[in-house]
Structures are given as structure tokens and as C-alpha cells.
C-alpha atoms as a printed R data frame, in Angstrom:
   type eleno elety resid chain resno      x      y       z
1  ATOM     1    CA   UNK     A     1 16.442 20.488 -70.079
2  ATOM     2    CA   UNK     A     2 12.783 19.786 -69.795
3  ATOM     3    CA   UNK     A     3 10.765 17.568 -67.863
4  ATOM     4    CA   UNK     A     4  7.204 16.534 -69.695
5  ATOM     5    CA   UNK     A     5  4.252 17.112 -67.359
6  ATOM     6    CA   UNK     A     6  4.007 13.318 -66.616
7  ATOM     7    CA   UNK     A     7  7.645 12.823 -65.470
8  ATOM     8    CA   UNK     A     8  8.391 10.219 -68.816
9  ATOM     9    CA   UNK     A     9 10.290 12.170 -70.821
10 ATOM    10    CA   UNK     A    10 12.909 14.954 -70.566
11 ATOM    11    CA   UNK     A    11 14.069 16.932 -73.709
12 ATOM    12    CA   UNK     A    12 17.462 18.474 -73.755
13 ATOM    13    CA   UNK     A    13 19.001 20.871 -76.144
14 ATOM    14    CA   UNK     A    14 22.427 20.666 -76.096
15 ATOM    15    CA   UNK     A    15 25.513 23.111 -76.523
16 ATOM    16    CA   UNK     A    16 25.949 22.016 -80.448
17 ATOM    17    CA   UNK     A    17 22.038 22.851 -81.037
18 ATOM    18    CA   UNK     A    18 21.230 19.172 -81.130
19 ATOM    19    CA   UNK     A    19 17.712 18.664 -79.729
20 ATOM    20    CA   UNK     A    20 17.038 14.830 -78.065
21 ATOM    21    CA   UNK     A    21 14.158 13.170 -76.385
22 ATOM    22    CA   UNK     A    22 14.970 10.810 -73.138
23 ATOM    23    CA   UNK     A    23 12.702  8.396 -72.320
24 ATOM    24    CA   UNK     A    24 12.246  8.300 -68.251
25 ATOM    25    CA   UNK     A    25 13.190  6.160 -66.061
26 ATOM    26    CA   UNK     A    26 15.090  3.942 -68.180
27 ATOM    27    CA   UNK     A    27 17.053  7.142 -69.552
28 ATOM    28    CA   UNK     A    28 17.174  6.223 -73.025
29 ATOM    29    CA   UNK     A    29 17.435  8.182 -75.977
30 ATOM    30    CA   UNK     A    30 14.229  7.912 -77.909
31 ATOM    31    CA   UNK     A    31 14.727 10.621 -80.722
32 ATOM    32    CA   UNK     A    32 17.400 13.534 -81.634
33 ATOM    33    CA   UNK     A    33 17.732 16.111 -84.130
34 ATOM    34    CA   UNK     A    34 20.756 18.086 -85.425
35 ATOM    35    CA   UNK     A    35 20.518 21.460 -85.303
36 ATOM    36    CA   UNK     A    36 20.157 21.912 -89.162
37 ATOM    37    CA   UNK     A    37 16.810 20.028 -89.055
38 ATOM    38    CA   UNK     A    38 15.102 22.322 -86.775
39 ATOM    39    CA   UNK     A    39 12.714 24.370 -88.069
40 ATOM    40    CA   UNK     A    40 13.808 27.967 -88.187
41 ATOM    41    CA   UNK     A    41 17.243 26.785 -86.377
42 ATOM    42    CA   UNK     A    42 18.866 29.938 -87.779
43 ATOM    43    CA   UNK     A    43 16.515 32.697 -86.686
44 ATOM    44    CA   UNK     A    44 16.639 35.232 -84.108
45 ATOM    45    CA   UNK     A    45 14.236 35.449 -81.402
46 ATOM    46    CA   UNK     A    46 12.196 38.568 -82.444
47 ATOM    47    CA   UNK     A    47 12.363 40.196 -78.920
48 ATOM    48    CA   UNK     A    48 15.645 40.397 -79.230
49 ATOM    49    CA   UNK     A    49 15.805 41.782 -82.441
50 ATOM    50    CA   UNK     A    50 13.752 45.016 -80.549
51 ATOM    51    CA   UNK     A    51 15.411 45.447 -78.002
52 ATOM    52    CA   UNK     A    52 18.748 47.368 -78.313
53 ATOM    53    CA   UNK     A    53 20.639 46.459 -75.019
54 ATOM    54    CA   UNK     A    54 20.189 42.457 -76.120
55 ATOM    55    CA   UNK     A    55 20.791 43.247 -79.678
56 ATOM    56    CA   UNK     A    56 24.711 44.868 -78.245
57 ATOM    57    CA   UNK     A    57 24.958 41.210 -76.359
58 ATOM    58    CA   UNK     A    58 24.704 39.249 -79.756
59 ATOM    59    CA   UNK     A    59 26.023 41.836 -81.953
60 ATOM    60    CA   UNK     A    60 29.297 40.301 -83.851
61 ATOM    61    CA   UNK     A    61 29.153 37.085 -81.753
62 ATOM    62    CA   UNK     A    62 29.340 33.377 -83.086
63 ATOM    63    CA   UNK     A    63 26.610 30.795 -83.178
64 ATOM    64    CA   UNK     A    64 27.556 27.794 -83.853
65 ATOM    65    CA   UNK     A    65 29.856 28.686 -86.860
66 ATOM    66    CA   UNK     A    66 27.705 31.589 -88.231
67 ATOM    67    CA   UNK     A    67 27.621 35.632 -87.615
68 ATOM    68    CA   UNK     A    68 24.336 36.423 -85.940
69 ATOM    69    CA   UNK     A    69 22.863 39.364 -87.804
């Protein structure tokens, strides 16, 4: 979760990759987007491609139904 700068909206991503927009106080869902819509939803942070020890912690592990490479 995020909180925008001026305390009206918080953005949440959420454990199925679904990103949503809240609108503050009211707490009402202004905009969401499934994970398939997101830009580049399906790459891999390139730090983590570097760096061996992290590459071991994602190595043959799921992501939400597909082999991270």
C-alpha cells in the first residue's frame, strides 16, 4: 500500500497482482487493474536478474501461475 502525498488516495497492489486506486476518506474504489494489463506485468526486476543470491530466491518458484525465468 501507498499513501499519495496529499493523504486522498492510497494505491494497493494486491496478492493476485491486481493494482487499485482508493479514494480517501470515503474509501472507495476509484480504479483497478488486473495484473495482465500492467505494463511489463511479467518482467523481472533487473537488479535481481544481477544479483546471484536473489536470483537462487526466485529460481524455480511460481508467480502467479508462471515459472519465473
Amino acid at each position: 500500500m501507498s499513501l499519495s502525498p496529499d493523504g486522498s488516495l492510497l494505491a494497493v497492489i494486491h496478492f493476485s497482482g491486481r493494482l487499485s486506486v482508493w479514494d480517501l476518506p470515503s474509501l472507495r474504489q476509484t480504479v483497478s487493474w488486473d495484473q495482465q494489463l500492467q505494463p511489463g506485468f511479467e518482467e523481472i526486476n533487473p537488479e535481481w536478474k544481477t544479483s546471484l543470491e536473489k536470483r537462487k530466491k526466485i529460481k524455480g518458484r511460481m508467480v502467479f501461475g508462471t515459472d519465473c525465468y
